[in-house]
C-alpha positions, 0 to 999 in steps of 0.5 A: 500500500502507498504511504501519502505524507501530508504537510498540513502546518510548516512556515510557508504555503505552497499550494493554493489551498486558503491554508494557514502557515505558521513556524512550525511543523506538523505532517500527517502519514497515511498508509494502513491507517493514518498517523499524526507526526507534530501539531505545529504551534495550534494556529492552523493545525485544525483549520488545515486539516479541515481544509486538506479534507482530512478526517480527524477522527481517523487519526490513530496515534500521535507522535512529537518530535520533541517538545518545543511549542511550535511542534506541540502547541496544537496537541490539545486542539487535536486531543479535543476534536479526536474526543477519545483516548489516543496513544501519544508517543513521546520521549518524556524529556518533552516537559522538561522547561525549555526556554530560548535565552535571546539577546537584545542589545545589551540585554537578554529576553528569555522567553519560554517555548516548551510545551503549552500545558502540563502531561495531566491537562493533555492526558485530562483531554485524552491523552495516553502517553507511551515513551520513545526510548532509542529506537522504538516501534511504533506501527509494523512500518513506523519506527520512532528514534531518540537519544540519538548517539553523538560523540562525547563533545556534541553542542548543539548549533543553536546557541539560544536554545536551553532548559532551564532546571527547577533550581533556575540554573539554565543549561544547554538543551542537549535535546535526548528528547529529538525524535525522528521517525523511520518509515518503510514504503514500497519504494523503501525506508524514509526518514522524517525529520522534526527540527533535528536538533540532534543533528541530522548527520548523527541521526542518520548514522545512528538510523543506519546503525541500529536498523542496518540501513544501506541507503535511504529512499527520502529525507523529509522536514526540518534540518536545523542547518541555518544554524549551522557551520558551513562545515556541518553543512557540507557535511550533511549534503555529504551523508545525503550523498552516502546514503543514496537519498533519492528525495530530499525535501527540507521544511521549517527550520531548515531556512531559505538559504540552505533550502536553496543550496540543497536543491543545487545539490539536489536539483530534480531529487529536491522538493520544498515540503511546504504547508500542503504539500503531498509526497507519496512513496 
């Protein structure tokens, strides 16, 4: 059976539809029955499924991708429609107090961008969590992975990005809670990335390692990479290269730039994966 993955919440518009985009992500996956992967920040994600023609009711499971607000924010909104109990597949690290220390001029704003409301608010509206730990089984043809390995000396790129402890000491965010989901189809195994924060050079080593992956048929959503050095941008088209990636389509985080620079190492195996768009394997 084809598996259809829909954007239905990222920053841009891409098709004609009177959708809403929103810096965030969420994308819906279609196959046996239909998966929720991210609820983007809550500003389009009812409204667009609604449009996209999708029933909500038929969704079977949600999985997060870890938890800052722009992919979590709509989790309630969706609990709410969906009306019942539904499994949400989470690494726990998701509620911990993530903040974003952002400077202005001679000054710091720290500005909170966790999760929206507490697990019993979000369990009170249905929901019924079940813990990502590694590599983790979601459905016969979804697997979840988190905790990435990376070496002893890893730092994320984006310096603004923290947790802040409930002493109100503030940490770098070292993001264990980073999931990306690994999807056999019939034209073979895609990945379908959040933000990466983890790195999506570690991520999908780390793919390859634990399932014994050769080659990757697509890499699809955010990057991460406007944040990073030209170094680990090279070294991320690199390993799109080594795995084979016959379709590489970048989202949210990923920023205009290295979207552009993707589709010229890409060219026709490039796509943008904006709001609406729709990829089938």
């Amino acid at each position: 059976m084809k598996t259809r993955i829909t954007v239905v919440c990222e920053n841009s518009i891409g098709t004609p539809f009177p959708l809403i985009g929103e810096h965030g992500l969420s994308v819906l996956i279609e196959a046996d029955d239909t998966t929720l992967f991210d609820t983007g920040q809550g500003l389009g994600i009812i409204h667009n499924l609604k449009t996209l023609g999708k029933d909500i009711t038929a969704i079977q499971r949600i999985i997060l991708s870890h938890g800052h607000y722009d992919h979590t924010g709509g989790l309630l909104q969706v609990l709410q429609s969906i009306n019942r109990n539904i499994d949400v597949y989470a690494h726990p690290d998701i509620f911990t107090n993530k903040v974003a220390i952002i400077p202005l001029g001679n000054q710091t704003l720290e500005a909170p961008i966790g999760v929206r409301a507490s697990k019993e608010e979000y369990e009170k509206a249905g929901a019924v969590f079940k813990p990502i730990s590694g590599l983790t089984a979601i459905t016969q043809s979804i697997r979840a992975i988190a905790e990435i390995n990376r070496p002893q000396s890893w730092q994320g790129f984006d310096e603004r990005l923290k947790v802040k402890l409930p002493d109100g000491t503030i940490k770098d965010d070292i993001f264990n809670d980073d999931c990306s989901l690994v999807i056999d189809t019939e034209s073979g195994p895609v990945v379908l990335l959040g933000c990466a924060h983890a790195g999506i050079v570690d991520i999908l080593y780390d793919i390859a390692k634990q399932t014994g992956y050769k080659e990757f048929h697509a890499v699809i959503g955010g990057t991460h990479l406007e944040s990073a050095p030209d170094t680990y941008v090279q070294k991320a088209i690199d390993t799109l290269k080594h795995f084979k990636v016959k379709k590489i389509g970048t989202s949210h985080c990923t920023g205009f730039k290295m979207a552009c620079r993707m589709h010229q190492e890409f060219n026709e195996s490039f796509v943008l994966a904006t709001c609406g768009a729709v990829i089938e394997f």
